[in-house]
PASEBA-1860 file (N, C-alpha, C; in nm, 3 decimals):
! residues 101
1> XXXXXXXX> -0.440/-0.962/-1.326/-0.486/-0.886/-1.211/-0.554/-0.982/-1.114 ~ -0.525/-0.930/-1.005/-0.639/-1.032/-0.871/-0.734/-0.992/-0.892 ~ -0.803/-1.136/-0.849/-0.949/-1.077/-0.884/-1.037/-0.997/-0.703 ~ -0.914/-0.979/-0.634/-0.969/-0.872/-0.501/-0.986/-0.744/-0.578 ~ -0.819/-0.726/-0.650/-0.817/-0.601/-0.692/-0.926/-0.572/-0.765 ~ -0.953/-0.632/-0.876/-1.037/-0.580/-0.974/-1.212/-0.580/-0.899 ~ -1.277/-0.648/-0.803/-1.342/-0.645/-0.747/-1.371/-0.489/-0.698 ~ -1.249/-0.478/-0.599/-1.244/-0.296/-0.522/-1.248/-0.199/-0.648
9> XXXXXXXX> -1.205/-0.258/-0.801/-1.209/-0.097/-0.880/-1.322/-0.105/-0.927 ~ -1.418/-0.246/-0.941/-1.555/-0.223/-1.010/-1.660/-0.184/-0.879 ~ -1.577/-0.165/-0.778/-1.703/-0.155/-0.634/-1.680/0.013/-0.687 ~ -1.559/0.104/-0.679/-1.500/0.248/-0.709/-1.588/0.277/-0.845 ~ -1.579/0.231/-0.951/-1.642/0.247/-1.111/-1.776/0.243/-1.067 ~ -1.847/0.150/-1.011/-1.982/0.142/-0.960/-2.012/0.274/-0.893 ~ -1.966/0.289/-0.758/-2.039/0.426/-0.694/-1.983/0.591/-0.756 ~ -1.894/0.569/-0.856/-1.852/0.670/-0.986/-1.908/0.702/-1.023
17> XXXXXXXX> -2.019/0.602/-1.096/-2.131/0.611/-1.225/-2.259/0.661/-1.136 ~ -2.268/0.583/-1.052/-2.370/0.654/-0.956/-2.440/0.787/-0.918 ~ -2.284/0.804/-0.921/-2.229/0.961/-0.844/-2.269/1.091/-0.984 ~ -2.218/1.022/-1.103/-2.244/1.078/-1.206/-2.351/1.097/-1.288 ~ -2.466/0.988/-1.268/-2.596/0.959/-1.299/-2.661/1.058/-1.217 ~ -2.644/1.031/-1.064/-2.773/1.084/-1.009/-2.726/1.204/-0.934 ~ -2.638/1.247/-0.896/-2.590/1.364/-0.832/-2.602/1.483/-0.849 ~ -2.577/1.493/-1.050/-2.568/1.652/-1.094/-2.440/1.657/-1.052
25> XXXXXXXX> -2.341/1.542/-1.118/-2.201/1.568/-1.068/-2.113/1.648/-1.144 ~ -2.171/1.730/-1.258/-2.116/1.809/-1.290/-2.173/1.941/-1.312 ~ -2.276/1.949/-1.277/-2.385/2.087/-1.254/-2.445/2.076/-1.119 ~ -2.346/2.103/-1.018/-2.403/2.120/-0.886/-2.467/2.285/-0.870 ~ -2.633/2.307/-0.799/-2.639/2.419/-0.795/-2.539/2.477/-0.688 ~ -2.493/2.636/-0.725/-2.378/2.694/-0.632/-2.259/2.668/-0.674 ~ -2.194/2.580/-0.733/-2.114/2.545/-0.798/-2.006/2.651/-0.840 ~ -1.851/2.662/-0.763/-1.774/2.820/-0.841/-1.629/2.693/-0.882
33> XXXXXXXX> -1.602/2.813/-0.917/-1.425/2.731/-0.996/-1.361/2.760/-0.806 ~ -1.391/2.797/-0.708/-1.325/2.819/-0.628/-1.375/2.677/-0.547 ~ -1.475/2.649/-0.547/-1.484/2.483/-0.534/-1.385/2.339/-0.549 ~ -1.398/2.418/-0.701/-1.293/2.322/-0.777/-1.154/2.305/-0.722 ~ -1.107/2.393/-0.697/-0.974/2.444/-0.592/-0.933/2.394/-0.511 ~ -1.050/2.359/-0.419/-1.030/2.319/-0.311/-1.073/2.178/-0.315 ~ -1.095/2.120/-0.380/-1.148/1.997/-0.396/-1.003/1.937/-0.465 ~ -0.924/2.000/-0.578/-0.818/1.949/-0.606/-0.694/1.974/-0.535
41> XXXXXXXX> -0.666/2.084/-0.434/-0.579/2.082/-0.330/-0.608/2.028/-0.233 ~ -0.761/1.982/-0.195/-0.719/1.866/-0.048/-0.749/1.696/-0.150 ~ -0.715/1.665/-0.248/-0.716/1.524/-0.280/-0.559/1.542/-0.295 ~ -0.502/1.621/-0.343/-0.333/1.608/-0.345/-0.303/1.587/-0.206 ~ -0.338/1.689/-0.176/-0.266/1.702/-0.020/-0.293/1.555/0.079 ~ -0.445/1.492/0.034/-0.403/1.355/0.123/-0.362/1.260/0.016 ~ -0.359/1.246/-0.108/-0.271/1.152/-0.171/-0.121/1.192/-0.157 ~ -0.076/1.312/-0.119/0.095/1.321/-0.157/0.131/1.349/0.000
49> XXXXXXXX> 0.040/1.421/0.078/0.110/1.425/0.228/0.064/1.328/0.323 ~ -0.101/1.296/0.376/-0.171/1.310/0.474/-0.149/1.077/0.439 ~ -0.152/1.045/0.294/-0.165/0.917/0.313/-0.009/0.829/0.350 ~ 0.083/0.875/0.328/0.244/0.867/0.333/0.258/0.876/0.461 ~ 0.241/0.984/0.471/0.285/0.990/0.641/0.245/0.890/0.743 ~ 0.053/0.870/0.739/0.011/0.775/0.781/0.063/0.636/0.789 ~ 0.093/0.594/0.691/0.171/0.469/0.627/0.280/0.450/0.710 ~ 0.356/0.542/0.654/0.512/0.573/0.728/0.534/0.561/0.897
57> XXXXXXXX> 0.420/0.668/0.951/0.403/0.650/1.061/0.316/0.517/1.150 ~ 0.255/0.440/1.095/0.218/0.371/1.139/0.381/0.275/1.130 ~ 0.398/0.233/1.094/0.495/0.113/1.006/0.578/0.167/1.121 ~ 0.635/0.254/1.146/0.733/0.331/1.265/0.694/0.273/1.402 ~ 0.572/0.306/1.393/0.529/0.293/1.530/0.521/0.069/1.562 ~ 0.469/0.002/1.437/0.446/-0.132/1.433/0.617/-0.176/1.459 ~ 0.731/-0.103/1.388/0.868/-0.113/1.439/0.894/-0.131/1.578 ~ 0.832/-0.042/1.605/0.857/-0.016/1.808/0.783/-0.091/1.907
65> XXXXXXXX> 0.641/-0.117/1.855/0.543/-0.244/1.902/0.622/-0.355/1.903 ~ 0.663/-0.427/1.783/0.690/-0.532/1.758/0.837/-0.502/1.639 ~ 0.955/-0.541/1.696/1.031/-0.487/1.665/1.106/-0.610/1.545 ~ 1.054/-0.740/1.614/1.108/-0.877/1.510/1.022/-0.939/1.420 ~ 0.917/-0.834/1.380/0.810/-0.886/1.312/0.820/-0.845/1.136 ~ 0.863/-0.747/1.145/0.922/-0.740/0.968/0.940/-0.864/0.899 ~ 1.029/-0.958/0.982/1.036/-1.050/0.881/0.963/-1.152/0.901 ~ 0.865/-1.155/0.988/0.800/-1.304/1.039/0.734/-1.348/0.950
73> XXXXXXXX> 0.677/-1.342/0.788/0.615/-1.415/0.648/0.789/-1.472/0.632 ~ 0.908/-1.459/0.665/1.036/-1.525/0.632/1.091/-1.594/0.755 ~ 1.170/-1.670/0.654/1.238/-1.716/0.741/1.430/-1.709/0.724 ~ 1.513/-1.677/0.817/1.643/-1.687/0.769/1.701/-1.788/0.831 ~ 1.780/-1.813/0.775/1.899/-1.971/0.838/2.042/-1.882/0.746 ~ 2.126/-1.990/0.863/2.277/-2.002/0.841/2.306/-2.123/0.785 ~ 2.352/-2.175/0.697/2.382/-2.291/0.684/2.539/-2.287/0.652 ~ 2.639/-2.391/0.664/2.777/-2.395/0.685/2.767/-2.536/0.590
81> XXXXXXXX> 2.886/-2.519/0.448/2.900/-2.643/0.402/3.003/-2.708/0.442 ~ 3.042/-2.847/0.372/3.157/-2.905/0.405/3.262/-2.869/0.384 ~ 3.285/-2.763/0.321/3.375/-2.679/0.230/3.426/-2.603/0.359 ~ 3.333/-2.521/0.437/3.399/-2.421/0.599/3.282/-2.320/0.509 ~ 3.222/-2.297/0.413/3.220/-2.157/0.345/3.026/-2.142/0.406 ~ 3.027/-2.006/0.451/2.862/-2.028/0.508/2.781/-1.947/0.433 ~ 2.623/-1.977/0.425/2.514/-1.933/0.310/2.459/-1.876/0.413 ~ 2.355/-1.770/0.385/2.251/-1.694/0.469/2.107/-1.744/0.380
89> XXXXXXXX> 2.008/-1.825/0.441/1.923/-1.882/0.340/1.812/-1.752/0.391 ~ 1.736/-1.703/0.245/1.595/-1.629/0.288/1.516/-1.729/0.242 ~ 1.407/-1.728/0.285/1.265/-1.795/0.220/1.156/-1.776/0.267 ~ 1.030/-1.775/0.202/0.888/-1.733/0.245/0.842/-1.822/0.179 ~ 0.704/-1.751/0.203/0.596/-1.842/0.120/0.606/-1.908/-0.015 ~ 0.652/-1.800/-0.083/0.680/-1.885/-0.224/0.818/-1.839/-0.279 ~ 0.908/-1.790/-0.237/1.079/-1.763/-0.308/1.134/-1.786/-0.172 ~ 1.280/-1.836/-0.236/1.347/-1.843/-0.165/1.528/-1.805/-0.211
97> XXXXX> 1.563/-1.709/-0.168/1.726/-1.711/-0.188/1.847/-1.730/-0.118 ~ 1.907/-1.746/-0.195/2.091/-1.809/-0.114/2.169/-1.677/-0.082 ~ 2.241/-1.605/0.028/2.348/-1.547/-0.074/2.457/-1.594/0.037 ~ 2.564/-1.635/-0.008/2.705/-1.640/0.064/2.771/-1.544/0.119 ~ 2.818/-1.589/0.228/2.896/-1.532/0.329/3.065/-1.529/0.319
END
């Protein structure tokens, strides 16, 4: 694991325990199962609709901004051997592939 990643889940685990220590995070006064409801239909709804779309739509819109930038971490070439027969080279930062033409 990176150690960014694992950083952001012990920053998440940290204000978790927090949340659970000092909150009354599971005996809130007022507290109904109709709470509960709604607390688990709007975390779906922005994990399965509201964060996708965002994504999607941004990335759409960065298409139309900047339309040759997808590949700009790559690079492509043509290369032609002595043979007549031509390669399409990909490569980035760290891979790189051949495939023939």
């Amino acid at each position: 694991m990176q150690p960014e990643i694992a950083i952001i889940l012990l920053i998440f685990l940290v204000f978790v325990l927090l949340e659970i220590t000092s909150a009354r995070f599971f005996s809130k006064p007022g507290q109904t199962t109709d709470g509960a409801v709604v607390e688990i239909v709007s975390t779906l709804s922005l994990v399965l609709v509201s964060q996708p779309f965002a994504l999607a739509g941004g990335a759409f819109l960065a298409s139309l901004a900047a339309p040759g930038a997808a590949m700009a971490n790559s690079a492509m070439t043509l290369r032609r051997s002595t043979r007549g027969t031509t390669a399409i080279c990909f490569s980035s930062g760290t891979s790189s592939s051949v495939q023939r033409v």
